[in-house]
CHARMM-style PDB file with segment names, atoms N, HN, CA, C and O in Angstrom:
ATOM      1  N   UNK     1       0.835  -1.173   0.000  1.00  0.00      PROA
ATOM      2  CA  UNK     1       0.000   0.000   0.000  1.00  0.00      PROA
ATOM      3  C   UNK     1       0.883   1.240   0.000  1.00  0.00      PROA
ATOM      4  O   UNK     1       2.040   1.269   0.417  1.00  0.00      PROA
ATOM      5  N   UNK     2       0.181   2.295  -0.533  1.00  0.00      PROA
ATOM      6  HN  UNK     2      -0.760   2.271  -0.872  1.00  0.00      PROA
ATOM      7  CA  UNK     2       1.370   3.398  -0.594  1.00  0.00      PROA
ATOM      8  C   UNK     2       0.191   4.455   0.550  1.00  0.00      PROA
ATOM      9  O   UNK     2      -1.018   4.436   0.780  1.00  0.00      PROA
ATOM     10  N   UNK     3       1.419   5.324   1.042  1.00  0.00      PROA
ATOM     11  HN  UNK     3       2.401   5.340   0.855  1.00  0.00      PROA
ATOM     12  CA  UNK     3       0.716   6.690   1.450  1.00  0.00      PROA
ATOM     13  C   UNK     3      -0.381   7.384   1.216  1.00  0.00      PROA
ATOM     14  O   UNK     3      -0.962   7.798   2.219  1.00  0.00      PROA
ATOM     15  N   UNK     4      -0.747   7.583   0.384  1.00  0.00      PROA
ATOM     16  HN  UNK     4      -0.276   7.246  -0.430  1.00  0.00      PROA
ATOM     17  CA  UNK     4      -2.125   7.844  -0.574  1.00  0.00      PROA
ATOM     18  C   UNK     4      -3.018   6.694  -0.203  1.00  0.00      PROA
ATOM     19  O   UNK     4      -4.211   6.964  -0.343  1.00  0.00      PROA
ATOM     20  N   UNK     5      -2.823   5.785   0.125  1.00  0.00      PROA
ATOM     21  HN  UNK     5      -1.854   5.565   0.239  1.00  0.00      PROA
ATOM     22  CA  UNK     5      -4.171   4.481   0.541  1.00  0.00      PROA
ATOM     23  C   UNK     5      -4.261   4.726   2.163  1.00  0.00      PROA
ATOM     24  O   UNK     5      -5.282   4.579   2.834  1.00  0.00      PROA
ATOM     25  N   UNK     6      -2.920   5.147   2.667  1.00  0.00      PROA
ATOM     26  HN  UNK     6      -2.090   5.267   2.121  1.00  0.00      PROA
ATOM     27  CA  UNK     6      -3.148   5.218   4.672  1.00  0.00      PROA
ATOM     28  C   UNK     6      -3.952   6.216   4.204  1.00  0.00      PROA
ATOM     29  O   UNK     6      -5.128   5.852   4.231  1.00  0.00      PROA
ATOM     30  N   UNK     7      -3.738   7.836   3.591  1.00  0.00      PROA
ATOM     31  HN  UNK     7      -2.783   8.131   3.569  1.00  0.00      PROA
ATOM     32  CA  UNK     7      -4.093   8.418   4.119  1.00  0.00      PROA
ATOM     33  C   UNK     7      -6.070   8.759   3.647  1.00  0.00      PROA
ATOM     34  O   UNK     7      -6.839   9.510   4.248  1.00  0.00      PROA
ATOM     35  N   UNK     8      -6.362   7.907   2.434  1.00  0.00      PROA
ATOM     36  HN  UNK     8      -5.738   7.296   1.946  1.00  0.00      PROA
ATOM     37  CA  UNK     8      -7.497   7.682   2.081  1.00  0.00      PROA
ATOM     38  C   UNK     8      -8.502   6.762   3.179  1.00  0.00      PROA
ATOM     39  O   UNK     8      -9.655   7.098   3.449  1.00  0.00      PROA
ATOM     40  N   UNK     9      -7.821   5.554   3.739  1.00  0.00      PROA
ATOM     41  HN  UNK     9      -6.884   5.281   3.520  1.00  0.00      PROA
ATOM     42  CA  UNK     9      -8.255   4.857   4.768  1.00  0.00      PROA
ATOM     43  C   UNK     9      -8.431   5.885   6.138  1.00  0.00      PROA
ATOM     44  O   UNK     9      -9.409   5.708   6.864  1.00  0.00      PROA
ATOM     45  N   UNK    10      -7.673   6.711   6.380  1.00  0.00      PROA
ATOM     46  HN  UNK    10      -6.878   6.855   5.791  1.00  0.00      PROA
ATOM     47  CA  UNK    10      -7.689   7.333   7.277  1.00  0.00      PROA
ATOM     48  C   UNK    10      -8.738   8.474   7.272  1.00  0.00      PROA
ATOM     49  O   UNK    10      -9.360   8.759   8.295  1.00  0.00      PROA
ATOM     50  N   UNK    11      -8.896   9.039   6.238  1.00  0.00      PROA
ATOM     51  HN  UNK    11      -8.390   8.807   5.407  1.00  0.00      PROA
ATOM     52  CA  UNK    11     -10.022   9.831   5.996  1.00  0.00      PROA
ATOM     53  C   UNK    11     -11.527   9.228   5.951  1.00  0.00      PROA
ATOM     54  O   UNK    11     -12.451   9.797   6.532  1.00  0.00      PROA
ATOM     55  N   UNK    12     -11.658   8.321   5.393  1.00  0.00      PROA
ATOM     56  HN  UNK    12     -10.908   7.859   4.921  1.00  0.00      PROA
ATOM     57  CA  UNK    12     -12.773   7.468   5.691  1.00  0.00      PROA
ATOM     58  C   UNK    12     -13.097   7.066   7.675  1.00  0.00      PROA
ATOM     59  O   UNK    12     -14.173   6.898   8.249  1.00  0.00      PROA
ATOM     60  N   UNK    13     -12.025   7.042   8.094  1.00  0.00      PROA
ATOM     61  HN  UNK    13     -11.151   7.179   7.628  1.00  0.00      PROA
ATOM     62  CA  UNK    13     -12.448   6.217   9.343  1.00  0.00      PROA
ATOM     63  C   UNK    13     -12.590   7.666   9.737  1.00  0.00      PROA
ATOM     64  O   UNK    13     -13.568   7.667  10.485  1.00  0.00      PROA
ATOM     65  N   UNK    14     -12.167   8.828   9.640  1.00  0.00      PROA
ATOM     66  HN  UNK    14     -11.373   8.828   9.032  1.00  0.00      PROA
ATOM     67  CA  UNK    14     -12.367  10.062  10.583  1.00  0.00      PROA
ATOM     68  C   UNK    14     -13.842  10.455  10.313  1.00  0.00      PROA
ATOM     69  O   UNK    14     -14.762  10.632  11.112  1.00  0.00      PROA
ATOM     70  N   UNK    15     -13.800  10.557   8.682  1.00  0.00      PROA
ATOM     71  HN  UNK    15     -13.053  10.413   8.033  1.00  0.00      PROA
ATOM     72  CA  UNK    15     -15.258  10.609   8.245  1.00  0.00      PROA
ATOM     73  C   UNK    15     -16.437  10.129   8.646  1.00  0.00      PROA
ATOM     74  O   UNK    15     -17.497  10.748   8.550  1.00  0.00      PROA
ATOM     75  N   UNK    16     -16.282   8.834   9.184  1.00  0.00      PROA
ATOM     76  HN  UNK    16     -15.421   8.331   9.262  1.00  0.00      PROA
ATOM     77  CA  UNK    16     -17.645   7.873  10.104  1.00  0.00      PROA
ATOM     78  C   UNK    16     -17.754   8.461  11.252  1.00  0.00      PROA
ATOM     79  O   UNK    16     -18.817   8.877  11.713  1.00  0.00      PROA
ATOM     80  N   UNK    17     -16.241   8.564  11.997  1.00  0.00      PROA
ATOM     81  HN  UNK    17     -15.377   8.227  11.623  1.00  0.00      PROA
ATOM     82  CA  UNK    17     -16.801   8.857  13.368  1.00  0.00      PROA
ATOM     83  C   UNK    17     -17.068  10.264  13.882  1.00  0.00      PROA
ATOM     84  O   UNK    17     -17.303  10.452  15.076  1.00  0.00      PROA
ATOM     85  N   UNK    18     -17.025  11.562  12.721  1.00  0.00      PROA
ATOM     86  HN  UNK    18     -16.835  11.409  11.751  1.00  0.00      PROA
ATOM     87  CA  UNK    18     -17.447  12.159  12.946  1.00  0.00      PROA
ATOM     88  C   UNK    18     -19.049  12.744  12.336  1.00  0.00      PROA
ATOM     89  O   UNK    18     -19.590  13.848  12.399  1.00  0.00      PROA
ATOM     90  N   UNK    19     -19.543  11.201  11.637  1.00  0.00      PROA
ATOM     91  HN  UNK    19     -19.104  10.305  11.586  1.00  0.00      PROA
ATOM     92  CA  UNK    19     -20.762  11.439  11.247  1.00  0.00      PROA
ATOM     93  C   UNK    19     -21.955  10.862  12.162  1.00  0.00      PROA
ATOM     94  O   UNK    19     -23.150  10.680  11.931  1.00  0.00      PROA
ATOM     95  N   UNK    20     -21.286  10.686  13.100  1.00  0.00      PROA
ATOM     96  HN  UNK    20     -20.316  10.834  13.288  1.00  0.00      PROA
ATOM     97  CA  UNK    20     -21.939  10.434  14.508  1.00  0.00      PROA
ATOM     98  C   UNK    20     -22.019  11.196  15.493  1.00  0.00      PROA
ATOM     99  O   UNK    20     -22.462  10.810  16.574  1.00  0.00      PROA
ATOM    100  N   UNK    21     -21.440  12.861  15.187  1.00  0.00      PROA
ATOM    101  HN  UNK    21     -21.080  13.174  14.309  1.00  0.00      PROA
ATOM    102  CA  UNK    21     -21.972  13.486  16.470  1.00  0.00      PROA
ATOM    103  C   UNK    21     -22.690  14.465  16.576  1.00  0.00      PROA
ATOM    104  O   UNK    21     -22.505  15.452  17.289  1.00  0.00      PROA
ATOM    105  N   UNK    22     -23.848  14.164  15.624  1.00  0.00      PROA
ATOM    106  HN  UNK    22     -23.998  13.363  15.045  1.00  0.00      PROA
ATOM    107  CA  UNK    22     -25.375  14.835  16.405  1.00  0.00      PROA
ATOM    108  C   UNK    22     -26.450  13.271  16.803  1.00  0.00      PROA
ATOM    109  O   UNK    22     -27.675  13.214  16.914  1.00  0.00      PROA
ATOM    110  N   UNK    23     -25.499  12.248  16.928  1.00  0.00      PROA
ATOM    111  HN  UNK    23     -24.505  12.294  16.837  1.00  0.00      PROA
ATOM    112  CA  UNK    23     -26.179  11.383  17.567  1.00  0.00      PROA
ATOM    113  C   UNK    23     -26.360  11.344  18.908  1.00  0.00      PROA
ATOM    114  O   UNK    23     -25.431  11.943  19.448  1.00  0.00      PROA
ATOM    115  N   UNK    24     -27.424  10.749  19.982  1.00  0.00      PROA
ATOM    116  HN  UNK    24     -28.179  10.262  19.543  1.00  0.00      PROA
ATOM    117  CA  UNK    24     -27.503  10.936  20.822  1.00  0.00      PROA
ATOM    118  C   UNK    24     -26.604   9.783  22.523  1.00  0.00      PROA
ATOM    119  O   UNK    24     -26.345   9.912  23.719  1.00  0.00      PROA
ATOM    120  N   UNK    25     -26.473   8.524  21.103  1.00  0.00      PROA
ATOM    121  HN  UNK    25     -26.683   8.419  20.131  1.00  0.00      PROA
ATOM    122  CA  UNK    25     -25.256   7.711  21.998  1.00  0.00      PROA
ATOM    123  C   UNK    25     -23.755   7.763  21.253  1.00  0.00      PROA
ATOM    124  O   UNK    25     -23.136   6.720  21.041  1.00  0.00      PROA
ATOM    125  N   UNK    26     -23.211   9.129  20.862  1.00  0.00      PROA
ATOM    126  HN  UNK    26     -23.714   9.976  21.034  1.00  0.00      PROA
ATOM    127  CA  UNK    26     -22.536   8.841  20.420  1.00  0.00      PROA
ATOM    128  C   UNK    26     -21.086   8.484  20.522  1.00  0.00      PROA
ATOM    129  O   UNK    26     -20.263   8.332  19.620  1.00  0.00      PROA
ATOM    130  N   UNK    27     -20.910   8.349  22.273  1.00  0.00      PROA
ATOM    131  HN  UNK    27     -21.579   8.472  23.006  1.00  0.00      PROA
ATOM    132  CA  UNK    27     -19.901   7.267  22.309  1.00  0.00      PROA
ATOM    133  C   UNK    27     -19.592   5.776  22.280  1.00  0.00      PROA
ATOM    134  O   UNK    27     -18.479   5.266  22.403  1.00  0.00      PROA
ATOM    135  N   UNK    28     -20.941   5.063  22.069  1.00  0.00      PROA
ATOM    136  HN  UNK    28     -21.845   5.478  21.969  1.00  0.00      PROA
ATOM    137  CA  UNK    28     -21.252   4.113  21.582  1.00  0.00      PROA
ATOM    138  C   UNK    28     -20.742   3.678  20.160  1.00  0.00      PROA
ATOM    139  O   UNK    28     -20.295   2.589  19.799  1.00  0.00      PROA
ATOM    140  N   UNK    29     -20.913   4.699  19.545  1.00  0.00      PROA
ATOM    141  HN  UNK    29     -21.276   5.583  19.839  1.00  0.00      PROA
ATOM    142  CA  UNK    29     -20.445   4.518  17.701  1.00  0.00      PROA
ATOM    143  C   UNK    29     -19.113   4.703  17.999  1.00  0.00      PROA
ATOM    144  O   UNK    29     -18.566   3.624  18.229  1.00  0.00      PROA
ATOM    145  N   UNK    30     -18.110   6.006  18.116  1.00  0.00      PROA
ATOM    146  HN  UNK    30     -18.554   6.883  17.930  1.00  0.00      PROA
ATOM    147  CA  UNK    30     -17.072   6.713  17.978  1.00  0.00      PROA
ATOM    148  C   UNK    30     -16.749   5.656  18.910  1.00  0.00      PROA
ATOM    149  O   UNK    30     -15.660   6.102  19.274  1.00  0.00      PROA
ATOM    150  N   UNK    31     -16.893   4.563  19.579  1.00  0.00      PROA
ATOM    151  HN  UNK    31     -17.777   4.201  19.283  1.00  0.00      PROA
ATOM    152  CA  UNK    31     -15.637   3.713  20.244  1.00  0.00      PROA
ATOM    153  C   UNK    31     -15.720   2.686  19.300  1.00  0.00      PROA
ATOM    154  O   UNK    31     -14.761   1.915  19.319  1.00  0.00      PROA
ATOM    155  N   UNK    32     -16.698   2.433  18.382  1.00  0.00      PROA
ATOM    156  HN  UNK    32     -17.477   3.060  18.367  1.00  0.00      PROA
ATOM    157  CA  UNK    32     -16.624   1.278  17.456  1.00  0.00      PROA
ATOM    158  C   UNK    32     -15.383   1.474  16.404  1.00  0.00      PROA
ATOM    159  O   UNK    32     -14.470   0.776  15.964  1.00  0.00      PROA
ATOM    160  N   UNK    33     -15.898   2.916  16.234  1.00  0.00      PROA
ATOM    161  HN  UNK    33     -16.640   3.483  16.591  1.00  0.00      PROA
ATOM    162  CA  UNK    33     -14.778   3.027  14.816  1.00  0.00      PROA
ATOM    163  C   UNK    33     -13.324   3.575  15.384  1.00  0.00      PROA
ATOM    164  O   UNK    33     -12.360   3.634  14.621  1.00  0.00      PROA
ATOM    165  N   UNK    34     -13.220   3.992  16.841  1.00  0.00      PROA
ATOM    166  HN  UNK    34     -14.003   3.944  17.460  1.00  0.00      PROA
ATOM    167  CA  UNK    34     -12.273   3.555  17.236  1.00  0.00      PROA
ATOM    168  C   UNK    34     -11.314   2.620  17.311  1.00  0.00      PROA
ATOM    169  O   UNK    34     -10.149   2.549  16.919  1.00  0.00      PROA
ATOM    170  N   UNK    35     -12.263   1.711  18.067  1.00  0.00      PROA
ATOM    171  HN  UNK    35     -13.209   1.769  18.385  1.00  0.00      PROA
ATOM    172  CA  UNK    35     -11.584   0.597  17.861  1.00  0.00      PROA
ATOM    173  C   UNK    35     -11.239  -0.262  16.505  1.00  0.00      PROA
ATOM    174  O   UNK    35     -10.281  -1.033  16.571  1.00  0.00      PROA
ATOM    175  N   UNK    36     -12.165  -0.140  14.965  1.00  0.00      PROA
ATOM    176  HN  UNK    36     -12.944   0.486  14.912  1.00  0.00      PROA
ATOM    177  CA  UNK    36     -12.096  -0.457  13.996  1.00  0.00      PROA
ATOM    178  C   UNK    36     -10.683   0.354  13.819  1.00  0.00      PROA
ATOM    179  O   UNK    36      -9.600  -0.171  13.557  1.00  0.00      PROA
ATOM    180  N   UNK    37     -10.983   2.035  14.059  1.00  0.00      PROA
ATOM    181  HN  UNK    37     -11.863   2.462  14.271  1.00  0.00      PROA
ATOM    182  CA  UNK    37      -9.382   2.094  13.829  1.00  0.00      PROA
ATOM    183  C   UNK    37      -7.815   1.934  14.107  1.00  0.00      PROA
ATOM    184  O   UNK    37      -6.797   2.146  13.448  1.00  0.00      PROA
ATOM    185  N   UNK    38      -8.061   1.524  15.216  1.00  0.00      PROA
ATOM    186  HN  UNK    38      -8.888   1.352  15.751  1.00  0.00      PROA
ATOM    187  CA  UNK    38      -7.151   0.573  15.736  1.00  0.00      PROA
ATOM    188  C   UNK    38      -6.529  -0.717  15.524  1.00  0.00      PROA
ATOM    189  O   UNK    38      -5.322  -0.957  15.557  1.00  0.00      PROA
ATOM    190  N   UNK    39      -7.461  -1.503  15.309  1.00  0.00      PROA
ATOM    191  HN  UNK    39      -8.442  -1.307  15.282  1.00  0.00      PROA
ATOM    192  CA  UNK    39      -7.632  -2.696  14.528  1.00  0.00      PROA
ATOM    193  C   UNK    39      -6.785  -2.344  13.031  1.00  0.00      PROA
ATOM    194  O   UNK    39      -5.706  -2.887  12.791  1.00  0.00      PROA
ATOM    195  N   UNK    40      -7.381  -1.440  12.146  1.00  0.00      PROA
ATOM    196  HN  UNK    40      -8.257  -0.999  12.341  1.00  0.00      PROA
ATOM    197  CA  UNK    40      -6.607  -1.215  11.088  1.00  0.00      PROA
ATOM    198  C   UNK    40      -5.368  -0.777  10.886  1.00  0.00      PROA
ATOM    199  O   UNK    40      -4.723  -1.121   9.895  1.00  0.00      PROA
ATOM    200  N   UNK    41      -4.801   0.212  12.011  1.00  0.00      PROA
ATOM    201  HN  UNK    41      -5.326   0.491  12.816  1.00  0.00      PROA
ATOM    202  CA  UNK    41      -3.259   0.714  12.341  1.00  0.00      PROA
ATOM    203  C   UNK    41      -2.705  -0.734  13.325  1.00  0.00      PROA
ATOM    204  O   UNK    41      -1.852  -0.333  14.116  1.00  0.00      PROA
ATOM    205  N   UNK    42      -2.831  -1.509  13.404  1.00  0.00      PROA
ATOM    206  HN  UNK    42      -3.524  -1.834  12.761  1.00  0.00      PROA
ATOM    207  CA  UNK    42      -2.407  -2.963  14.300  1.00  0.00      PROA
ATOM    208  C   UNK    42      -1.856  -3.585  12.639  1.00  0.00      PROA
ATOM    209  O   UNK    42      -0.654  -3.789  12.474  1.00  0.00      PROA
ATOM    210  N   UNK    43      -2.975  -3.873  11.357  1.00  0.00      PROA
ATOM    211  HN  UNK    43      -3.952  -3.707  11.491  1.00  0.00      PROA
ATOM    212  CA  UNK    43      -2.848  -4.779  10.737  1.00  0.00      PROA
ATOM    213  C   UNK    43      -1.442  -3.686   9.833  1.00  0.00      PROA
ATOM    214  O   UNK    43      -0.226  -3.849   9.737  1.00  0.00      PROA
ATOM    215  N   UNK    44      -2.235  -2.780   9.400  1.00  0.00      PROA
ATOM    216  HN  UNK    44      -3.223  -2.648   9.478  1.00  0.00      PROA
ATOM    217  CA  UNK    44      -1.011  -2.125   8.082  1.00  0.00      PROA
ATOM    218  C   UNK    44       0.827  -1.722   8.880  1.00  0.00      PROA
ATOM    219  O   UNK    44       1.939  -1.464   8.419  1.00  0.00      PROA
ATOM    220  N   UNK    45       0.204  -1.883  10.300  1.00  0.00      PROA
ATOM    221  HN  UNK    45      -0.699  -2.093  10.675  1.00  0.00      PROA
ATOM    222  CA  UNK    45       1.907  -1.582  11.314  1.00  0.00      PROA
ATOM    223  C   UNK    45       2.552  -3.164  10.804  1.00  0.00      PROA
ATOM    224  O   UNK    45       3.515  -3.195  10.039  1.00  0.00      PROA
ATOM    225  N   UNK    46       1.910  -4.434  11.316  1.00  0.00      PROA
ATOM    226  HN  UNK    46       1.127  -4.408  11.938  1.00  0.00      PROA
ATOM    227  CA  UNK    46       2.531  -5.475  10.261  1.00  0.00      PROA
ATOM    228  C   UNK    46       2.551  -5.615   9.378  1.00  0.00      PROA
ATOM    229  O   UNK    46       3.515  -6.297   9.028  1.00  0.00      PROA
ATOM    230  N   UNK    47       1.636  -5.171   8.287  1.00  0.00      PROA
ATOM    231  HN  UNK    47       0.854  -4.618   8.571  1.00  0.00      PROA
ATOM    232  CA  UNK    47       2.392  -4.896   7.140  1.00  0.00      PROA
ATOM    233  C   UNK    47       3.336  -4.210   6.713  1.00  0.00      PROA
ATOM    234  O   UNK    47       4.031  -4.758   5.858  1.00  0.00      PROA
ATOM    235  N   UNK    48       3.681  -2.904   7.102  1.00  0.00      PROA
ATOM    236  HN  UNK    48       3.116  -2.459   7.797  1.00  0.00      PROA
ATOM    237  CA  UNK    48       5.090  -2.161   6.578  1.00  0.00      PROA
ATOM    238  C   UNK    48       5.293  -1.766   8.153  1.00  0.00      PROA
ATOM    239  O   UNK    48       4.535  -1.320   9.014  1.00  0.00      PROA
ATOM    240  N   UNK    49       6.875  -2.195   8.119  1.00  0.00      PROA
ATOM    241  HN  UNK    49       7.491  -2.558   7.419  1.00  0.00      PROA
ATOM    242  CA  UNK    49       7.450  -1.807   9.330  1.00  0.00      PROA
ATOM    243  C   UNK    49       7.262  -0.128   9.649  1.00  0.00      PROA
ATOM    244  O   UNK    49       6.980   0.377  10.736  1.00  0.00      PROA
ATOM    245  N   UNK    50       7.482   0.486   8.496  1.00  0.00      PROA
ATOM    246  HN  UNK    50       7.710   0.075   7.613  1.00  0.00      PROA
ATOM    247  CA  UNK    50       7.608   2.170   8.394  1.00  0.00      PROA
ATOM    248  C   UNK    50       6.474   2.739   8.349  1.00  0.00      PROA
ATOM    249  O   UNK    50       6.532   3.914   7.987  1.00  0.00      PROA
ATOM    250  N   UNK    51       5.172   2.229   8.648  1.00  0.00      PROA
ATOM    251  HN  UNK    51       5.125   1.274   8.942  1.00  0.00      PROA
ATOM    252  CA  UNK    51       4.192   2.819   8.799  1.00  0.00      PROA
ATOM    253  C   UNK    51       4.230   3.354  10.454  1.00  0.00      PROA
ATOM    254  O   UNK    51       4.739   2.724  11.382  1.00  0.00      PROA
ATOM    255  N   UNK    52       3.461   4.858  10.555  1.00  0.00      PROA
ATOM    256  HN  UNK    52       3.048   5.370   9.801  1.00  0.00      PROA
ATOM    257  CA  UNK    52       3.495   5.577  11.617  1.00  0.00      PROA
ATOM    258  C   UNK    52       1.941   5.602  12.085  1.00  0.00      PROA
ATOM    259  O   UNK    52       0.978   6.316  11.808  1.00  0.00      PROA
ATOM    260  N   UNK    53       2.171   4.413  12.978  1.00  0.00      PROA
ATOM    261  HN  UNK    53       2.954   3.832  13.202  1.00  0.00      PROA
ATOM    262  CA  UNK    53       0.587   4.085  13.862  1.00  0.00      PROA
ATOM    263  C   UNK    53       0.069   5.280  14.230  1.00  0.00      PROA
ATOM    264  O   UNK    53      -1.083   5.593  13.929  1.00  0.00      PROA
ATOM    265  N   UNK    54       1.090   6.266  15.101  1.00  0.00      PROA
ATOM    266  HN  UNK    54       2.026   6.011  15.346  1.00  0.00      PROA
ATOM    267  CA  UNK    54       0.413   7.052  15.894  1.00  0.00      PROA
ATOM    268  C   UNK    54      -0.051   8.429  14.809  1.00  0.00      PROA
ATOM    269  O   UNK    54      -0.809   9.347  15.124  1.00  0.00      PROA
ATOM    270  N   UNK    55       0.481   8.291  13.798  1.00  0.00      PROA
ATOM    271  HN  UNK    55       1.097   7.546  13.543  1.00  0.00      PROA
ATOM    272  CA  UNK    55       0.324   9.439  12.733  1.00  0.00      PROA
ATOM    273  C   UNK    55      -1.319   9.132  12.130  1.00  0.00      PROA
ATOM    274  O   UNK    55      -2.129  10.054  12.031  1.00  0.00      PROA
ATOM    275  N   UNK    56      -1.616   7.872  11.800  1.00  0.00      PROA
ATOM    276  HN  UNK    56      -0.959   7.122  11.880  1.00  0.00      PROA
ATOM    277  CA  UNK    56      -2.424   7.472  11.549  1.00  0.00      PROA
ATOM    278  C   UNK    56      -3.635   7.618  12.531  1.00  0.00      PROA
ATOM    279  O   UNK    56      -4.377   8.580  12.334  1.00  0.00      PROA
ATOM    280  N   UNK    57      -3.775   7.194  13.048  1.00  0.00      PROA
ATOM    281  HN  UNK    57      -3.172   6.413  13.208  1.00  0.00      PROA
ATOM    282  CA  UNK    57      -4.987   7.024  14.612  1.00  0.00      PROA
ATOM    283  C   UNK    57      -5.177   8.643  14.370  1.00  0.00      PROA
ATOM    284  O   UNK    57      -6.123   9.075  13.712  1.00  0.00      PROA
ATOM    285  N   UNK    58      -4.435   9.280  14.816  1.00  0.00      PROA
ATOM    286  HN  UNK    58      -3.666   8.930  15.351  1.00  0.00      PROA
ATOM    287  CA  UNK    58      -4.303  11.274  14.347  1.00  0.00      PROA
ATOM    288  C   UNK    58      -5.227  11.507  13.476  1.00  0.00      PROA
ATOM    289  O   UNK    58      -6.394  11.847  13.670  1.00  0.00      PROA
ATOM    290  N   UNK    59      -4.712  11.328  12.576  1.00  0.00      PROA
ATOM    291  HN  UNK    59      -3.764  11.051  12.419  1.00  0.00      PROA
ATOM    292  CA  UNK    59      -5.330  11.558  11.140  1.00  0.00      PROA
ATOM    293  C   UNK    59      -6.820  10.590  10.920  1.00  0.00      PROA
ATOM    294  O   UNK    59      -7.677  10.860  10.078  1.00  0.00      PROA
ATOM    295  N   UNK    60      -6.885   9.391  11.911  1.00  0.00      PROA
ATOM    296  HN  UNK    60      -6.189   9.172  12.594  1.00  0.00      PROA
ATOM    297  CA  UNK    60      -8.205   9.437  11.625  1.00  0.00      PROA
ATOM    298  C   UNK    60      -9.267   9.687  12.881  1.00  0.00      PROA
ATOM    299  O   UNK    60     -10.383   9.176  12.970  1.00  0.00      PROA
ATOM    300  N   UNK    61      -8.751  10.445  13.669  1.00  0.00      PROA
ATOM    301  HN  UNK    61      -7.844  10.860  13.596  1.00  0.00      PROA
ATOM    302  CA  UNK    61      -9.872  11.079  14.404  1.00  0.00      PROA
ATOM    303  C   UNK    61      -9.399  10.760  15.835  1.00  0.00      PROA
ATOM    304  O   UNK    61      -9.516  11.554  16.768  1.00  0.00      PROA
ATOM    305  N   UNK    62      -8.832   9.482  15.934  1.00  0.00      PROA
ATOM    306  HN  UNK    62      -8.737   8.838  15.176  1.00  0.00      PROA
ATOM    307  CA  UNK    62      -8.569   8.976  17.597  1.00  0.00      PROA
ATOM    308  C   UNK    62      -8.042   9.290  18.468  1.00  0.00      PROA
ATOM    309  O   UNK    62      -6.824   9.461  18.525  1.00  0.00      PROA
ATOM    310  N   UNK    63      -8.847   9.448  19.381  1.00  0.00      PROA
ATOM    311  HN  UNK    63      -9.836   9.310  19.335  1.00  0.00      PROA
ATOM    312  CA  UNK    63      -8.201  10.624  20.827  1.00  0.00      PROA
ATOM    313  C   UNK    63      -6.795   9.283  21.414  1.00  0.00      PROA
ATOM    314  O   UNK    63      -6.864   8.117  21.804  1.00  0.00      PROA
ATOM    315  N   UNK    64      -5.683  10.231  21.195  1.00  0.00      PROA
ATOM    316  HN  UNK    64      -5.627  11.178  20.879  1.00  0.00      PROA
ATOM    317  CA  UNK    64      -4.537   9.505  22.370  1.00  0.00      PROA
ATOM    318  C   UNK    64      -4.631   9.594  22.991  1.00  0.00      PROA
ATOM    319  OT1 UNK    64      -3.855   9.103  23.810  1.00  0.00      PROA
TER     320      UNK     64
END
């Protein structure tokens, strides 16, 4: 995967979880796609050693 796919993946996952907040449980959702995004910076960190987890999670919305 190149740079241009993290940072497309990453825009998508920020995109969901911030299309959840005029919901009324919406830490219910925003921990799903949390954790989905997590899950996804876990798999592409084993895939390329030089991928930057914490740059990622950033970029898609996830509170450190």
């Amino acid at each position: 995967m190149t740079r241009k796919d993290y940072v497309l993946i990453a825009a998508a996952l920020r995109e969901a979880r911030s299309s959840f907040a005029a919901m009324p449980n919406i830490t219910v959702y925003t921990n799903g796609v949390d954790n989905a995004a997590t899950r996804v910076a876990d798999a592409l960190s084993r895939d390329n050693p030089r991928f930057n987890r914490e740059r990622f999670l950033k970029a898609s919305g996830v509170q450190s």
